[in-house]
C-alpha positions as CSV (number, residue, x, y, z in Angstrom):
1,X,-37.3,-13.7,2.6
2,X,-37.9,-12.0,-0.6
3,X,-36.4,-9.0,0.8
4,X,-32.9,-10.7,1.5
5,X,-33.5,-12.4,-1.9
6,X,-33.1,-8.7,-3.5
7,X,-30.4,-7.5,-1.7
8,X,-28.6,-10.7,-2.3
9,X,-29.5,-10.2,-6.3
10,X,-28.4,-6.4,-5.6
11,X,-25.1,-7.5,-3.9
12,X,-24.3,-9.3,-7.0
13,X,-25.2,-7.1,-9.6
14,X,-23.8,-3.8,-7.7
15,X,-20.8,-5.2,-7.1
16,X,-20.0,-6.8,-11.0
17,X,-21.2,-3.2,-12.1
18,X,-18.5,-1.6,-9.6
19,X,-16.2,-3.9,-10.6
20,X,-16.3,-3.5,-14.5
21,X,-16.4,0.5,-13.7
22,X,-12.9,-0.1,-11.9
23,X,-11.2,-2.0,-14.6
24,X,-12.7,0.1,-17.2
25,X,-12.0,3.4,-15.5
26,X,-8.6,4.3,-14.0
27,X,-8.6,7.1,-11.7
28,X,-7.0,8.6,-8.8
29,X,-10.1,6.9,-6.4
30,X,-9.8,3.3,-8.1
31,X,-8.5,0.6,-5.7
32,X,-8.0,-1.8,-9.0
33,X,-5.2,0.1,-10.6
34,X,-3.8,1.8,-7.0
35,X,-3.2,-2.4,-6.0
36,X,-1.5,-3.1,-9.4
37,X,0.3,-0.2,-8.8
38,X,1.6,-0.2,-5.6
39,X,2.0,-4.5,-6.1
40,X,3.7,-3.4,-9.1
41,X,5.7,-0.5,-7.7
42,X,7.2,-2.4,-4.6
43,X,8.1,-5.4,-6.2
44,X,10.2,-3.6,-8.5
45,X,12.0,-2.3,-5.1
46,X,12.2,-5.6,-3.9
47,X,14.0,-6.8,-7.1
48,X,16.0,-3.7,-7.0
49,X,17.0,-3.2,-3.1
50,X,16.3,-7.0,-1.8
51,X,17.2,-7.0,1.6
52,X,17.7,-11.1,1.8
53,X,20.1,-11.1,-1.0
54,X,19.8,-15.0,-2.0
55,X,15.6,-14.8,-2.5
56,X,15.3,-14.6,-5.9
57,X,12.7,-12.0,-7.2
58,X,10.3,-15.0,-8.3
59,X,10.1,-16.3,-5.0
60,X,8.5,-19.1,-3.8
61,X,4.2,-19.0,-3.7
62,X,5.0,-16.1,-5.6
63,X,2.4,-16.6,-8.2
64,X,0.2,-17.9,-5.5
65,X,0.3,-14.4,-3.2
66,X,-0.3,-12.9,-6.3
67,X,-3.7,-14.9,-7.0
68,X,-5.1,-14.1,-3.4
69,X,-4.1,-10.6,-4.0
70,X,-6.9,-10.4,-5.9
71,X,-9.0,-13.2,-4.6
72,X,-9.2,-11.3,-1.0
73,X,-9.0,-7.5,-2.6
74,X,-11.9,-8.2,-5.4
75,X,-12.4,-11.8,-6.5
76,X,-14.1,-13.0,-3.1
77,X,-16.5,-9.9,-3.2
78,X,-17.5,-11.0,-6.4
79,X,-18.2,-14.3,-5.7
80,X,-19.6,-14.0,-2.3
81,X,-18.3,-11.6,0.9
82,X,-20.7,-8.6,-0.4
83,X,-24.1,-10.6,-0.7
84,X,-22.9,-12.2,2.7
85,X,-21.8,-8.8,4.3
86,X,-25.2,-7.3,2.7
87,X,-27.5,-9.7,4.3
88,X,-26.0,-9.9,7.6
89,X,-26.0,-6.3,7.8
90,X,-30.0,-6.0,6.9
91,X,-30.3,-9.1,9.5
92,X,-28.8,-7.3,12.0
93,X,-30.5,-3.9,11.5
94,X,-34.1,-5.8,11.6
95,X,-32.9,-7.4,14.7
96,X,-32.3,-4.2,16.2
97,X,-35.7,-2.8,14.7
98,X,-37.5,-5.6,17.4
99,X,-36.3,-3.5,20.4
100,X,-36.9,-0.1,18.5
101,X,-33.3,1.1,18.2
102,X,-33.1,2.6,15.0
103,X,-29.7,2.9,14.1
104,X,-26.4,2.3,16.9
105,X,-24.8,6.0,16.6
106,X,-23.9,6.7,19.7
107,X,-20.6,9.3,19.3
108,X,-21.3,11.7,16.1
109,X,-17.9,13.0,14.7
110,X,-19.2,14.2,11.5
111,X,-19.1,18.2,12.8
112,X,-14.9,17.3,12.7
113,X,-13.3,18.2,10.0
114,X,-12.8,15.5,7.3
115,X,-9.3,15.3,7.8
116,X,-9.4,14.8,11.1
117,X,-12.2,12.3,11.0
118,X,-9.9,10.1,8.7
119,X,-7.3,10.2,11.3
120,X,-9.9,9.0,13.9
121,X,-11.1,6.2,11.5
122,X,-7.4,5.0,11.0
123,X,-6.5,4.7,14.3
124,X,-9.6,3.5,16.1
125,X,-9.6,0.5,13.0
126,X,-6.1,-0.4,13.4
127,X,-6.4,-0.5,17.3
128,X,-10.0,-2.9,16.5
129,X,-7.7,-4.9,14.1
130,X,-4.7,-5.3,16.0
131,X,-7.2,-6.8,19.2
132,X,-9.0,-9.2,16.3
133,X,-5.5,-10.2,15.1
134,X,-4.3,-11.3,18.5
135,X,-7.8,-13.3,18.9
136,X,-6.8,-14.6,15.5
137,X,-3.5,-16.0,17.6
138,X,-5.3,-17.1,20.6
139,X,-8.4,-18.5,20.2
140,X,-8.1,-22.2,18.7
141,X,-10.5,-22.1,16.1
142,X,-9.7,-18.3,14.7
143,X,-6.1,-19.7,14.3
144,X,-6.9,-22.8,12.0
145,X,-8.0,-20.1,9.4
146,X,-5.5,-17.2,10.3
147,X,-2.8,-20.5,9.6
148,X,-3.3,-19.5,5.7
149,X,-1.4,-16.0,6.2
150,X,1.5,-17.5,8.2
151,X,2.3,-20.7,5.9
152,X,4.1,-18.6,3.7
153,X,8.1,-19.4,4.0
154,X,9.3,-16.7,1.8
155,X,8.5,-13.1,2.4
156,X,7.2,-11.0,-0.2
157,X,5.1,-7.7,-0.5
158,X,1.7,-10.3,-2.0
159,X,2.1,-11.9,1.4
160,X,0.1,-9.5,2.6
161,X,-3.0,-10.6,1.4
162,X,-2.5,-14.4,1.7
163,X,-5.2,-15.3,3.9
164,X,-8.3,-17.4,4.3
165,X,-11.5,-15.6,3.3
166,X,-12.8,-16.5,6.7
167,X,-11.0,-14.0,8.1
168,X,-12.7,-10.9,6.2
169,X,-15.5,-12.4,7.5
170,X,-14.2,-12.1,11.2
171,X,-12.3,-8.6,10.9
172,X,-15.7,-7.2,9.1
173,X,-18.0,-8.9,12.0
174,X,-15.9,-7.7,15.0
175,X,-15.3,-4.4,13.3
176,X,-19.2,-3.3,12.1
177,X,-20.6,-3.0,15.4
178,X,-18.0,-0.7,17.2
179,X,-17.4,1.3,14.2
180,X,-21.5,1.8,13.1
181,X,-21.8,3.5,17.0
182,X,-19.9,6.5,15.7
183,X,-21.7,9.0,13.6
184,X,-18.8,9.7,11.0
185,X,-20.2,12.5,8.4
186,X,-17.5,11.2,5.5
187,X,-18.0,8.6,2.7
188,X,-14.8,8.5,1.1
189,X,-12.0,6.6,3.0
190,X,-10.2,5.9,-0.2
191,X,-7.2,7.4,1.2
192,X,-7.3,5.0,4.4
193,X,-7.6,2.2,2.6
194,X,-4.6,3.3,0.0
195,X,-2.7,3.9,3.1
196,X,-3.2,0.7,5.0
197,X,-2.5,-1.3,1.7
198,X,0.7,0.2,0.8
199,X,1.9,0.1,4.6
200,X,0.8,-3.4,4.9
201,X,2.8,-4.5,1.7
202,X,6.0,-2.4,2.5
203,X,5.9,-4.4,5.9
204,X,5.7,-7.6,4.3
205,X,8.2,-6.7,1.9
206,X,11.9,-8.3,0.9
207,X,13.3,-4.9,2.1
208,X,15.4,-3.0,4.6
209,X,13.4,-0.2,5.9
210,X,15.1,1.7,8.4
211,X,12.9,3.2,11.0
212,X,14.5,4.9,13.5
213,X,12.0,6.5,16.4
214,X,8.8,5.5,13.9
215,X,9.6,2.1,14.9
216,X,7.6,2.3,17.8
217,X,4.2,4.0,15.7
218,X,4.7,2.2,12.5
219,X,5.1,-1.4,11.6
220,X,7.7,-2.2,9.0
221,X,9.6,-5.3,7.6
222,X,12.4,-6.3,9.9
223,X,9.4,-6.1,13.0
224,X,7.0,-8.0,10.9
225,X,9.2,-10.7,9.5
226,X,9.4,-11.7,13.9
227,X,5.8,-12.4,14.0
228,X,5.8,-14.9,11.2
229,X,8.7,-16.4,13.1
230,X,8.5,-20.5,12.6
231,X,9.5,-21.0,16.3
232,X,7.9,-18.6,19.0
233,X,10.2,-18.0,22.3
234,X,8.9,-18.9,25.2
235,X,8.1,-15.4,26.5
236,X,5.3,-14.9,23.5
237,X,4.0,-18.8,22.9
238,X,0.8,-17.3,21.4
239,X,2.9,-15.3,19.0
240,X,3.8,-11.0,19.2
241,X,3.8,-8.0,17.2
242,X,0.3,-8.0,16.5
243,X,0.1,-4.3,14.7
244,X,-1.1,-4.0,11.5
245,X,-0.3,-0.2,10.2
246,X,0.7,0.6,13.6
247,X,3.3,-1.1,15.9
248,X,2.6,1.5,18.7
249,X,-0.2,-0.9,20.3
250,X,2.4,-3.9,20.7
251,X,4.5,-1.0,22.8
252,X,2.1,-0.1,24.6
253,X,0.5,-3.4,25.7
254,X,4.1,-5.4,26.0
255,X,3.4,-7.6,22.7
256,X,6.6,-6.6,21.1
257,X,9.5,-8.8,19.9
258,X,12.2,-7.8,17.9
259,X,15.3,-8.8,19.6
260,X,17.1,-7.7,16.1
261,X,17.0,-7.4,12.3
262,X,17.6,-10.9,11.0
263,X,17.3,-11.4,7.2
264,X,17.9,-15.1,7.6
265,X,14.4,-15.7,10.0
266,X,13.0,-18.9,9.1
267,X,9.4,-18.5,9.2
268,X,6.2,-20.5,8.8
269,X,4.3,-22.7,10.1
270,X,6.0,-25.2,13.0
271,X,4.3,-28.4,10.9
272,X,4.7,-26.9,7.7
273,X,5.0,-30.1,6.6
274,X,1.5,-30.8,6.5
275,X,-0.1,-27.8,5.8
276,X,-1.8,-27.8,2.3
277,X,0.2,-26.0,-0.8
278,X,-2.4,-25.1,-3.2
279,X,-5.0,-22.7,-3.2
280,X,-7.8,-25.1,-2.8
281,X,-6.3,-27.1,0.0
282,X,-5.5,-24.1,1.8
283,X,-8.9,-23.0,2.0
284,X,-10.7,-26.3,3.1
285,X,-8.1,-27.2,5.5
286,X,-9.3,-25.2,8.3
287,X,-12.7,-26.1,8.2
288,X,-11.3,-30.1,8.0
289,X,-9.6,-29.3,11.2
290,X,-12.5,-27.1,13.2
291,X,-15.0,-30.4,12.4
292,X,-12.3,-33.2,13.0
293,X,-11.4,-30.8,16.8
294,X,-15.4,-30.9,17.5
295,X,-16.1,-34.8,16.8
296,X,-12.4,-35.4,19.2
297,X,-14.5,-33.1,21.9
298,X,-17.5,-35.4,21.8
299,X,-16.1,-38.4,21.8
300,X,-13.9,-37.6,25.0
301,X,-17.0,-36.1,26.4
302,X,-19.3,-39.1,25.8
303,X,-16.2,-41.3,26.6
304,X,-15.6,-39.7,30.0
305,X,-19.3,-39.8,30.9
């Protein structure tokens, strides 16, 4: 116990001290000023190039996006995710140290060169991330907190990073096992991660992107806006266009929908309605409805028995 009590204390104290260095310190590597940046950057195109014409640059949630921009991108760390992620990790390491595996490598890349191993990184996460995303869709629970991201009803670049924390907690779970079984010899993905942020807010962007051929490798607005569609055609009811960076994995496995560009989508939730508006409500919500869904089972169960 003591030992998880020091990496817990180490989590915190690590993290504030990395934290502090990335405010403090602007640089070429720091994810702080490249999200102000790029948040900055694209909203200005938004304002300047909107592609729906009669959303008005302070649109609505704005500010609200903007908070769990840096809630999910820093904030949560902070608070919590890293001292959680730290101990899980340490738990699961001792777990494998009962059976005397030492570490899960099982595919060493590291004799690649770097650029190529960053290549391999991108694509192998965003093909683990677009299979966790359609989980997010299909399985019952997972949705209740992937709900957060889609009860936005006006698109903006900050929607990008509206989502419940529970779902770091899912994508980093799925992710660590798959991705610690391959030996890469690199420590800097900064260059993934700037990558996969500015994608993901250009695709949730108020703009007109045309694609062209990249449609079909690259995810961009007028394909995204169709997956927070408020009503689902019959063909997809567990919703389409999974890809994150890359749309080439809806192609390939027939979860593409775009029958064309509409700038006039309605989108959000189906019961919108009822789903929480503030920050607070948003995140208790789908823990509300995972309890309220088990005590329903039980009672059937007992009543049918």
């Amino acid at each position: 116990m003591e030992k998880y009590l020091q990496i817990i204390f180490g989590a915190y104290s690590g993290y504030w001290s990395y934290f502090v260095h990335e405010i403090l310190n602007p640089s070429w590597h720091n994810y702080f000023y490249w999200l102000v940046g790029a948040s900055v950057f694209i909203w200005g195109l938004e304002v300047r190039f909107p592609w729906r014409k009669n959303q008005p640059p302070i649109r609505q949630d704005f500010w609200l996006d903007a908070f769990y921009l840096f809630w999910n991108y820093f904030l949560f760390s902070l608070i919590a995710y890293n001292a959680i992620s730290m101990v899980g990790v340490a738990l699961f390491k001792d777990f494998l140290g009962l059976f005397g595996i030492a570490n899960l490598v099982a595919i060493r890349v590291a004799s690649l060169p770097g650029w190529l191993q960053l290549v391999l990184i991108f694509v192998l996460r965003d093909f683990m991330q677009w299979n966790i995303h359609r989980l997010l869709h299909r399985v019952p629970w997972m949705w209740e907190f992937h709900k957060v991201h889609h009860s936005t009803e006006a698109m903006g670049f900050a929607a990008l990073l509206r989502y419940h924390w529970m779902e770091n907690v899912i994508y980093r779970a799925l992710e660590y096992i798959p991705l610690a079984m391959i030996g890469f010899g690199i420590s800097d993905f900064f260059i993934v991660h700037t990558f996969t942020l500015i994608t993901g807010q250009l695709g949730h962007a108020n703009l007109y992107l045309p694609m062209g051929p990249l449609k079909y490798i690259f995810n961009g607005p007028q394909m995204h806006l169709w997956h927070h569609a408020k009503e689902l055609p019959d063909a997809h009811p567990a919703g389409f266009n999974y890809g994150i960076t890359l749309s080439v994995w809806d192609y390939i496995f027939k979860t593409n929908y775009w029958p064309h560009n509409d700038a006039h989508l309605s989108i959000g939730l189906s019961d919108s309605e009822h789903f929480p508006k503030a920050f607070v409500g948003q995140m208790l919500r789908p823990f509300a409805r995972i309890i309220g869904n088990l005590a329903n089972s039980r009672k059937s169960t007992s009543t049918k028995s």
